[in-house]
NUZAMI-249388 format. One record per residue (C-alpha): residue number from 1; y, z, x. Coordinates in pm, whole numbers. Last residue first. Layout:
BEGIN
[atom NUM,[Y,Z,X]] ...
This chain:
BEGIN
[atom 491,[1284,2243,-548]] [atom 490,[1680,2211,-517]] [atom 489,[1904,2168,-165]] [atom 488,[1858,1832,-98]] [atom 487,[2099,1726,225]] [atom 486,[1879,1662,451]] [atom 485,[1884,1935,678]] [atom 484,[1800,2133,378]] [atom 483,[1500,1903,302]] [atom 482,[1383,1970,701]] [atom 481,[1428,2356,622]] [atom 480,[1254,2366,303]] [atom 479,[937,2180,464]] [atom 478,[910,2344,779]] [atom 477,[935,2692,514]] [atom 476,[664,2589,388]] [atom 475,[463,2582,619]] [atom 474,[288,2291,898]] [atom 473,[496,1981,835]] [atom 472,[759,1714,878]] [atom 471,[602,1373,898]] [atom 470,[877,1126,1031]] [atom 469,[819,761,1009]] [atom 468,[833,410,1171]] [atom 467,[778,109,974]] [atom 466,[1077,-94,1068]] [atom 465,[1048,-27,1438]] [atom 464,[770,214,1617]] [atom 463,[1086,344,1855]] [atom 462,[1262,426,1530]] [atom 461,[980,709,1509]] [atom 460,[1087,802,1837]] [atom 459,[1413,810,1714]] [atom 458,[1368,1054,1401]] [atom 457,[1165,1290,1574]] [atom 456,[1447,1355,1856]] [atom 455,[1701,1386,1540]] [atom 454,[1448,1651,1367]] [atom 453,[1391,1842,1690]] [atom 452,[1793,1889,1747]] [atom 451,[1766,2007,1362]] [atom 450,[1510,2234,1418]] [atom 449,[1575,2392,1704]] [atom 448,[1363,2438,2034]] [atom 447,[1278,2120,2091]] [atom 446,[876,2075,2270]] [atom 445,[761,1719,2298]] [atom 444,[424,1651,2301]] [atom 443,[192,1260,2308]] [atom 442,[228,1298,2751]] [atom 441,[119,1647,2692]] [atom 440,[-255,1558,2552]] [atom 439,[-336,1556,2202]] [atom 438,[-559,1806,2140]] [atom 437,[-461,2058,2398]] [atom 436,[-130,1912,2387]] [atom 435,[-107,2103,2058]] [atom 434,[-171,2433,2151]] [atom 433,[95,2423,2454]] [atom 432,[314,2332,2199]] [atom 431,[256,2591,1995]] [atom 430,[302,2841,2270]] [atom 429,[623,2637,2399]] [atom 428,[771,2633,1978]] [atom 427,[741,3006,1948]] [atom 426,[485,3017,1637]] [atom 425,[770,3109,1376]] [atom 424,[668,3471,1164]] [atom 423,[1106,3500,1233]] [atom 422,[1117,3256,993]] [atom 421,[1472,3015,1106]] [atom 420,[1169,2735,1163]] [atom 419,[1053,2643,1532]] [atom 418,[970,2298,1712]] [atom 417,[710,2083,1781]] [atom 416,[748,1697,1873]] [atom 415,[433,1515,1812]] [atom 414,[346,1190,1864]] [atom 413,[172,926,1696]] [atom 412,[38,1105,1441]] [atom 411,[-285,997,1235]] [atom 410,[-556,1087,1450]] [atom 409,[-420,1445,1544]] [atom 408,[-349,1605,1245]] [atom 407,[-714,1726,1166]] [atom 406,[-685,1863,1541]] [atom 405,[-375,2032,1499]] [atom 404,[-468,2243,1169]] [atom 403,[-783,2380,1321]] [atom 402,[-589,2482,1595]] [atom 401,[-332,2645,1386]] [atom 400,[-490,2879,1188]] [atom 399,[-202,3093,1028]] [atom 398,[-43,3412,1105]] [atom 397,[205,3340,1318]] [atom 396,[389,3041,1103]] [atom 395,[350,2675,1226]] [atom 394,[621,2433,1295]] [atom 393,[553,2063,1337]] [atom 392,[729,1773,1358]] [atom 391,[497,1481,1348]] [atom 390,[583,1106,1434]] [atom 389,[427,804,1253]] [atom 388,[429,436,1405]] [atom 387,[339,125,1225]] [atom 386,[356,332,910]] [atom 385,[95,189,638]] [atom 384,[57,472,334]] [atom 383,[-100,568,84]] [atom 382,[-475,622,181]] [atom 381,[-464,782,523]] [atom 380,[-185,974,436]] [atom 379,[-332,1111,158]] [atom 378,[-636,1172,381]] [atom 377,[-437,1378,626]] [atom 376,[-256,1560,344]] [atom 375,[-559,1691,246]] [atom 374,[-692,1773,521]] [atom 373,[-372,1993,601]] [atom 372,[-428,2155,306]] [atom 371,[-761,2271,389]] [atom 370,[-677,2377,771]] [atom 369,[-397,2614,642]] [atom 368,[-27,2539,568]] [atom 367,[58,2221,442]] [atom 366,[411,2186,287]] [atom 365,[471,1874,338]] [atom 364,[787,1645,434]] [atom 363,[833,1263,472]] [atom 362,[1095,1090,638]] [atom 361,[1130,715,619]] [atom 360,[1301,621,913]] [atom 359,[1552,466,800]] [atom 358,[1471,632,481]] [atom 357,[1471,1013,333]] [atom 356,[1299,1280,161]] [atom 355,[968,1154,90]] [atom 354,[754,1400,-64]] [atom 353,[372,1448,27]] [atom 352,[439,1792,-153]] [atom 351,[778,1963,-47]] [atom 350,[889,1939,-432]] [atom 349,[614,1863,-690]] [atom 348,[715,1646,-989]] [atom 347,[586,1570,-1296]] [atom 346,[749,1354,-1507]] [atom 345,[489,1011,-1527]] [atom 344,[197,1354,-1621]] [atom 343,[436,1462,-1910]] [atom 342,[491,1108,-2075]] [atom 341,[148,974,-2021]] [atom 340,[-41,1326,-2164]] [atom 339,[223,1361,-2465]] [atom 338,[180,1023,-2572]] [atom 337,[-240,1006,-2538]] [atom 336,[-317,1302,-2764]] [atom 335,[-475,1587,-2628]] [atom 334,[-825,1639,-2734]] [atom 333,[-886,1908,-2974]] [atom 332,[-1216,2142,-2857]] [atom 331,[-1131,2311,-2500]] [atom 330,[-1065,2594,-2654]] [atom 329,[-778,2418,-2840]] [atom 328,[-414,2455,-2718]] [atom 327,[-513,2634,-2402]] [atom 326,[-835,2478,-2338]] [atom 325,[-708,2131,-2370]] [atom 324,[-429,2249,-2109]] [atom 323,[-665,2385,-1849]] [atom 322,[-853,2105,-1910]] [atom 321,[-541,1879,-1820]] [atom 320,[-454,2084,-1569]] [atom 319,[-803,2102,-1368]] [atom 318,[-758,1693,-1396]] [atom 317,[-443,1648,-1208]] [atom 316,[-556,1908,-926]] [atom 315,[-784,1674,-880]] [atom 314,[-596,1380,-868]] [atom 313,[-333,1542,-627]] [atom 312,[-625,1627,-463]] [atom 311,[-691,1231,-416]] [atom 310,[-326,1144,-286]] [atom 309,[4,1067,-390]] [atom 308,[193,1241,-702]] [atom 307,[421,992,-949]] [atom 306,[72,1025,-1176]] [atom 305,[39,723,-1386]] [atom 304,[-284,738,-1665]] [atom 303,[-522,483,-1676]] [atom 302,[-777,620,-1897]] [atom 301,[-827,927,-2078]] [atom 300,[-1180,1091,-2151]] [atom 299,[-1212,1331,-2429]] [atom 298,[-1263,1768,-2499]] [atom 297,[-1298,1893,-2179]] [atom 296,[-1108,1631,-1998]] [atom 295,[-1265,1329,-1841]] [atom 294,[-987,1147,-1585]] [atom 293,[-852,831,-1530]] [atom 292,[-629,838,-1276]] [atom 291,[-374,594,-1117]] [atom 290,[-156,668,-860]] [atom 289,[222,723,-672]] [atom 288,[498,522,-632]] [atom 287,[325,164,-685]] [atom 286,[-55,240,-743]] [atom 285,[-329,366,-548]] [atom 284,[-646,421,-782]] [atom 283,[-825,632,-950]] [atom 282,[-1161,664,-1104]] [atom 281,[-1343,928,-1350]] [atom 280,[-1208,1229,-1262]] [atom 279,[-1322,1554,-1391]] [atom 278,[-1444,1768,-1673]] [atom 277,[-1747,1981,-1779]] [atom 276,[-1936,1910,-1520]] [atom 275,[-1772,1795,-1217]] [atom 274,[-1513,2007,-1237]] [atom 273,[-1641,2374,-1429]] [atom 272,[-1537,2496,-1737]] [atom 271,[-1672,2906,-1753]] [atom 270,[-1645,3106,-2096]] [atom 269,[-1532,3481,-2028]] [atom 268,[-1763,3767,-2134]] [atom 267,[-1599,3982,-1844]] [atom 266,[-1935,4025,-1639]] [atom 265,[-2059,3625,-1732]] [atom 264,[-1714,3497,-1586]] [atom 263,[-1728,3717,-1287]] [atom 262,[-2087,3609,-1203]] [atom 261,[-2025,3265,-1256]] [atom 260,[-1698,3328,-1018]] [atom 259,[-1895,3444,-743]] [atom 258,[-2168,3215,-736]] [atom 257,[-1920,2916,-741]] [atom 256,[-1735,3054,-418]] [atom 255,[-2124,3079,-239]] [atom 254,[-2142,2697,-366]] [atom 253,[-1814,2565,-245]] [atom 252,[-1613,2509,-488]] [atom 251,[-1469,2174,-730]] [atom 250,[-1206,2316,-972]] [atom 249,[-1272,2543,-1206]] [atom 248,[-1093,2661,-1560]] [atom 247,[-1193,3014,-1667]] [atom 246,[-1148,3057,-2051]] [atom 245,[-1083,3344,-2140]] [atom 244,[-1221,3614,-2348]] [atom 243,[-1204,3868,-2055]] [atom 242,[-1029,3852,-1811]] [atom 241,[-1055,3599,-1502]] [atom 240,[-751,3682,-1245]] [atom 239,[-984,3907,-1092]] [atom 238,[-1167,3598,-947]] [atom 237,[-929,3527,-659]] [atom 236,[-1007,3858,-502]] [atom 235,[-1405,3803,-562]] [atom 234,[-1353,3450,-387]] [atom 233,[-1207,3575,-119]] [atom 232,[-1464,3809,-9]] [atom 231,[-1759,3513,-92]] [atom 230,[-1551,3285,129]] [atom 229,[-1563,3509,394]] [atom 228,[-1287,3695,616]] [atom 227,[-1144,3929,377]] [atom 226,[-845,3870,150]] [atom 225,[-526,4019,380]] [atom 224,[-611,3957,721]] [atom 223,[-829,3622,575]] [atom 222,[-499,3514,420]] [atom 221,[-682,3176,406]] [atom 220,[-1048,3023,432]] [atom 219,[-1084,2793,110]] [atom 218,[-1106,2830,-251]] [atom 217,[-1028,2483,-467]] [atom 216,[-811,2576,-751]] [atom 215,[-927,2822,-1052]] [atom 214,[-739,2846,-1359]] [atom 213,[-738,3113,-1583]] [atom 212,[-664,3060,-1924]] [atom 211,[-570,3329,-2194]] [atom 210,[-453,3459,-1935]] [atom 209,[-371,3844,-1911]] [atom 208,[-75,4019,-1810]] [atom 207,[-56,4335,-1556]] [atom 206,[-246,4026,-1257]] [atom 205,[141,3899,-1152]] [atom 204,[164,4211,-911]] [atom 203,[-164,4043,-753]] [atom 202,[-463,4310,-728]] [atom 201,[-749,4141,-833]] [atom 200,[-550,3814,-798]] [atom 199,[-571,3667,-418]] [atom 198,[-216,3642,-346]] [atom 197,[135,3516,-524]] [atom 196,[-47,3445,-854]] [atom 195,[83,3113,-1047]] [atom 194,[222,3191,-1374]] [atom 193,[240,2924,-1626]] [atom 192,[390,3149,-1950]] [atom 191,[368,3006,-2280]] [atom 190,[588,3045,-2618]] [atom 189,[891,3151,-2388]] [atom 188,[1171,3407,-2552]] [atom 187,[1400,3411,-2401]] [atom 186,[1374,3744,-2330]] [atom 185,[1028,3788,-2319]] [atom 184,[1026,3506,-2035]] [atom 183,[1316,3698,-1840]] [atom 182,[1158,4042,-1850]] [atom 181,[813,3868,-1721]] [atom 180,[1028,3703,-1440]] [atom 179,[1219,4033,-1370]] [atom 178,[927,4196,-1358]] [atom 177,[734,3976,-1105]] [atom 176,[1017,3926,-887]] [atom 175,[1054,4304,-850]] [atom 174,[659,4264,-745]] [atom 173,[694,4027,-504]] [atom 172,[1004,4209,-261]] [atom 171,[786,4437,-262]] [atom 170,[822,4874,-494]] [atom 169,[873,5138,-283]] [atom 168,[523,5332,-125]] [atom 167,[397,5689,-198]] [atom 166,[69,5582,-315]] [atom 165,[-86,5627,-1]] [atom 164,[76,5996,66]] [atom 163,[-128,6143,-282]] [atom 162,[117,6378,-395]] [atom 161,[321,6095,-573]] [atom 160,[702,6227,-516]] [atom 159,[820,5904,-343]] [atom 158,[650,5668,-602]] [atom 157,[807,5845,-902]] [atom 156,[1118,5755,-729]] [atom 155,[1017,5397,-686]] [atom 154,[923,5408,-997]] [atom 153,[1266,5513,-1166]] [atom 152,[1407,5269,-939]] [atom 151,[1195,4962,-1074]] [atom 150,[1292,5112,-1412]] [atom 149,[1642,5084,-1422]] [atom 148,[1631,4776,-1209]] [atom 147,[1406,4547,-1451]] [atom 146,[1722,4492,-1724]] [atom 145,[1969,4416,-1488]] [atom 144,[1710,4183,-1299]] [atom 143,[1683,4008,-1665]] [atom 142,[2090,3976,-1700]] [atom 141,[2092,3843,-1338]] [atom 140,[1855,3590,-1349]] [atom 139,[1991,3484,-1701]] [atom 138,[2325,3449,-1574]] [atom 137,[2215,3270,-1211]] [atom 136,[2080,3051,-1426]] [atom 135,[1684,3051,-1513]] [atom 134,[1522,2788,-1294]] [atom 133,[1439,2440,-1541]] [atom 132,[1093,2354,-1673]] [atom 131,[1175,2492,-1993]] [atom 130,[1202,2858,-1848]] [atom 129,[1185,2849,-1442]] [atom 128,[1141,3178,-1266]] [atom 127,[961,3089,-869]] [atom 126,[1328,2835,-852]] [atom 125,[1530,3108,-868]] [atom 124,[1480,3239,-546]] [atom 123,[1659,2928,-413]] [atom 122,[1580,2647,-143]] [atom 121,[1181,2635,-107]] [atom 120,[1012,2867,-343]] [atom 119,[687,3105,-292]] [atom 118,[585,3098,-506]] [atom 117,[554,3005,-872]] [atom 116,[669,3161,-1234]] [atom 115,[672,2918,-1518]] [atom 114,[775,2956,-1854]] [atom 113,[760,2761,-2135]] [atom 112,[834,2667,-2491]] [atom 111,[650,2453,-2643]] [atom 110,[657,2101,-2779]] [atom 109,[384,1922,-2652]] [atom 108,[582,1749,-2398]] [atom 107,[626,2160,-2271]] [atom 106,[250,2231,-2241]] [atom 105,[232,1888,-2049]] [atom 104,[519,2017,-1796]] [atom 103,[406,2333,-1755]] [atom 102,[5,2249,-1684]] [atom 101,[125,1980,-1417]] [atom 100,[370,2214,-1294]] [atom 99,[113,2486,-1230]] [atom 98,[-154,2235,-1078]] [atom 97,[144,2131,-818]] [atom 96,[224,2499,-735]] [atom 95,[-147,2564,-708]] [atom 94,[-273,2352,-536]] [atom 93,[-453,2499,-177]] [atom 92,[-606,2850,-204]] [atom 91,[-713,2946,-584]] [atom 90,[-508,3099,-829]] [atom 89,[-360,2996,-1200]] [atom 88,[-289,3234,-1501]] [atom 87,[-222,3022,-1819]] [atom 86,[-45,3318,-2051]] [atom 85,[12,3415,-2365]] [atom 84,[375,3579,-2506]] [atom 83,[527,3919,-2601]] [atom 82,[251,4089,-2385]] [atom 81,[421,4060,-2059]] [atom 80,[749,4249,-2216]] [atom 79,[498,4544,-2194]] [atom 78,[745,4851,-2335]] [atom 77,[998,4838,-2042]] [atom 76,[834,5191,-1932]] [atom 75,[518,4999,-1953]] [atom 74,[618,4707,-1799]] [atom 73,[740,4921,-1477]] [atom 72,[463,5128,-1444]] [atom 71,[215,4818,-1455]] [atom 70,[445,4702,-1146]] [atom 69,[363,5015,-961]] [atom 68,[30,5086,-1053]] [atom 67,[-107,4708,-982]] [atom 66,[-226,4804,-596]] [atom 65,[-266,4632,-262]] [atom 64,[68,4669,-126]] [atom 63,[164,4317,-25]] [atom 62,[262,4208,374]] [atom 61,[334,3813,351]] [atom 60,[527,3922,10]] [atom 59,[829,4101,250]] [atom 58,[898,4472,208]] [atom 57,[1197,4487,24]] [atom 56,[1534,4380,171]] [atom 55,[1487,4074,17]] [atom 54,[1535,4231,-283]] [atom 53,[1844,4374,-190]] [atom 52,[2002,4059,-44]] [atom 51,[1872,3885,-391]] [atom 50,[2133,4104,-581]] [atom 49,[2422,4026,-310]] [atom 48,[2388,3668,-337]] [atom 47,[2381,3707,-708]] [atom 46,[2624,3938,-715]] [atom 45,[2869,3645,-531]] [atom 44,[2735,3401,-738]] [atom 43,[2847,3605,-1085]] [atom 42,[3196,3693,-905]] [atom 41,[3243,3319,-905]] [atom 40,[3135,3215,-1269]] [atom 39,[2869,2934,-1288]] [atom 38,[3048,2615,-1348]] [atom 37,[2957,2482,-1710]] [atom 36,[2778,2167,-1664]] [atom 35,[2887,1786,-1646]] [atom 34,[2679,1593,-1820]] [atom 33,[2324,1409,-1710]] [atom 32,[2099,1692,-1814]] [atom 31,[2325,1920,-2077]] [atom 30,[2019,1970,-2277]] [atom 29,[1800,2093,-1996]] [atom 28,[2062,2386,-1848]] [atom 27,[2227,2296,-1555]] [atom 26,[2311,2618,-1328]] [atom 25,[1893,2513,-1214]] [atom 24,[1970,2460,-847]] [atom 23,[2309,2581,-701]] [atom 22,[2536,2317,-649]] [atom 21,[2612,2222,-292]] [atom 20,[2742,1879,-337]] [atom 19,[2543,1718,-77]] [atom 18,[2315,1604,-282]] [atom 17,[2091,1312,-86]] [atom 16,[2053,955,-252]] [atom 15,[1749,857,-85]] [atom 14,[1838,590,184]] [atom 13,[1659,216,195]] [atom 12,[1972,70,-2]] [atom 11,[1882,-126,-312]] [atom 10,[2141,3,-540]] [atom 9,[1822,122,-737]] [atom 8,[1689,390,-422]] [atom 7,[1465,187,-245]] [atom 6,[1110,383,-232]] [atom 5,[889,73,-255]] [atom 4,[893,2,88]] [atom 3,[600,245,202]] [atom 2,[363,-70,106]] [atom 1,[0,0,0]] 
């Protein structure tokens, strides 16, 4: 397939960039396209202040294993999470993209929605989105007003626990947590799509209960924090599955299967598995994106247009659909063909296989851990034709990086490794030590910032001519940073 189909419609090979500086999501969904009341000054400057103290939390990378706190909290709010159902969503590589997929189809069908994801690229406001828009900075604020009261009555309750374990403040994730499930009940939402932030037994998002849960492909990841098998992880993800659902599973690995069968059969929930309950049929590469035909739970459809490139994309594609057939219908009614071409032709999924920029193309992803990175890899592999494609990589501390490096190596060109503003950054000589192992130092160069190392990317991809390209990858924040440097500012 051709890369040159992304001209923007004045023909020009550059993406228009917004270098406006709005804030993401002040424009509510019925004013798209017209000019939208400007957010109040003192309002931005609280809100700048307001996510200053949560960030000041302890961070989500380091979670206190435990639902008290946050349960706390709804209760003395009077369980806002049980004002409307739920489609909870884990798994290791997907998510985001699987939650936006569900969102988007569950709002074409005329619902109100929610959706709470993680972690988010630009803007803290983009993990609460109502509609398929982030709240406003109004709304954010009015539903943190509402959470603080409490959050600080258990944080003092916390302090005075006799038991010294228990005497911890509330994360940064779980005040995000309650204000999101303040600012859904508020609204009020019909649906919530709430992705987990880690493992689910024990994930602050885990006090409401799915009438869904969706499973995406479980691989090796957060072993510090999940255990260090599949089986270990597994049983974390699998708390999300309560019972009555209806668990929704993508394609696992046998030992993660065994797990979740057992969980489903413990709770009395009902278990749709991909590949035999539901799946895809065919696909193929098509202008902008793909074609999928896919078997739901309840009908097949055929030939639908996902804007979303490569085969997990696909997959991830067909676990929403079922997800959504079992949400409106057990898994019984099948969808009807207007709502499932409209919503799947509007999805969208920020810092996924997304190109950012032309001349060079630029391309960022979020891959993080040896699965996702073999995803991308393939995507790449099948979608597009660069006559010469440059990496810039930066890898977080905590992650798997060989593994990582040597999936990337047959498809880049060259490398040229740098460092994001996270202070979890790989130092960009260590990592760059790690990838000449694979492939070799004369195919490495090391630039300590970011946007000196996206410039020296940028002209050796120029170096491969017309079809040269920039891959920026290796965490999320790699891919936040590089759109930021670009000019787009909203996830």
């Amino acid at each position: 397939m051709s890369d040159n189909f992304f001209e923007g419609e004045d023909g020009s090979t550059e993406l228009p960039l917004d270098a406006g500086g709005a804030v993401p999501g002040d424009e509510a969904p019925s004013t798209r396209g017209a000019a939208a009341p400007a957010t109040d000054p003192a309002d931005l400057a609280r809100y700048a202040q307001v996510t200053e103290d949560i960030l000041a939390r302890t961070p989500e990378h380091m979670p206190e294993p435990s639902l008290h706190r946050v349960a706390r909290v709804m209760e003395l709010m009077g369980d806002p999470q049980r004002t409307f159902r739920m489609v909870h969503l884990t798994g290791t590589n997907g998510k985001t993209s699987t939650a936006r997929m569900v969102e988007r189809l569950l709002r074409e069908m005329g619902l109100r929605t929610g959706r709470f994801t993680s972690p988010h690229l630009h803007d803290m406001r983009e993990r609460i989105s109502t509609d398929g828009e982030p709240v406003s900075v109004e709304a954010f604020l009015a539903a943190y007003d509402d959470v603080l009261p409490f959050v600080e009555m258990v944080d003092l309750e916390s302090a005075a626990d006799e038991d010294p374990a228990r005497r911890v403040r509330m994360t940064y994730f779980e005040v995000l947590v309650c204000v999101a499930y303040a600012a859904f009940a508020d609204t009020p939402v019909d649906v919530a799509v709430v992705e987990v932030g880690l493992g689910g037994v024990w994930d602050a998002t885990s006090v409401a209960d799915g009438d869904v849960a969706v499973l995406t492909p479980v691989a090796l990841d957060h072993t510090r924090l999940l255990g260090n098998t599949l089986e270990e992880i597994a049983t974390e993800k699998a708390g999300i599955i309560k019972p009555g659902a209806i668990a929704v599973v993508g394609v696992q690995e046998p030992e993660v299967m065994d797990v979740l069968t057992e969980r489903t059969e413990e709770v009395g929930a009902d278990l749709r598995a991909e590949g035999v309950n539901f799946g895809v049929l065919a696909r193929e590469i098509a202008v902008g994106g793909q074609q999928v035909s896919v078997r739901g739970l309840a009908g097949d459809y055929d030939g639908l247009f996902l804007p979303l490139f490569g085969g997990h994309q696909a997959h991830n594609a067909a676990l929403a659909i079922a997800a959504v057939e079992a949400f409106v219908g057990g898994g019984e009614q099948p969808l009807s063909d207007e709502v499932l071409r409209a919503g799947l032709a509007d999805v969208s999924s920020p810092g996924r296989l997304e190109i950012v920029r032309r001349s060079p193309t630029v391309l960022v992803d979020a891959a993080h851990n040896p699965a996702g990175v073999q995803a991308l890899v393939e995507a790449l592999r099948e979608s597009f034709t660069f006559t010469r494609l440059v990496g810039l990589l930066a890898v977080l501390e905590d992650k798997d990086a060989e593994p990582m490096i040597q999936a990337l190596e047959p498809v880049l060109d060259h490398v040229v490794v740098s460092r994001t503003t996270s202070p979890r950054a790989i130092r960009p000589h260590r990592l760059g030590e790690l990838v000449a192992e694979f492939f070799g130092e004369d195919r490495v160069t090391v630039v300590d910032a970011l946007p000196d190392a996206l410039d020296v990317a940028a002209g050796l991809a120029d170096d491969g001519g017309v079809g040269g390209a920039v891959l920026a990858t290796g965490s999320v924040t790699t891919a936040a940073e590089v759109r930021e440097l670009l000019g787009l500012t909203t996830g």
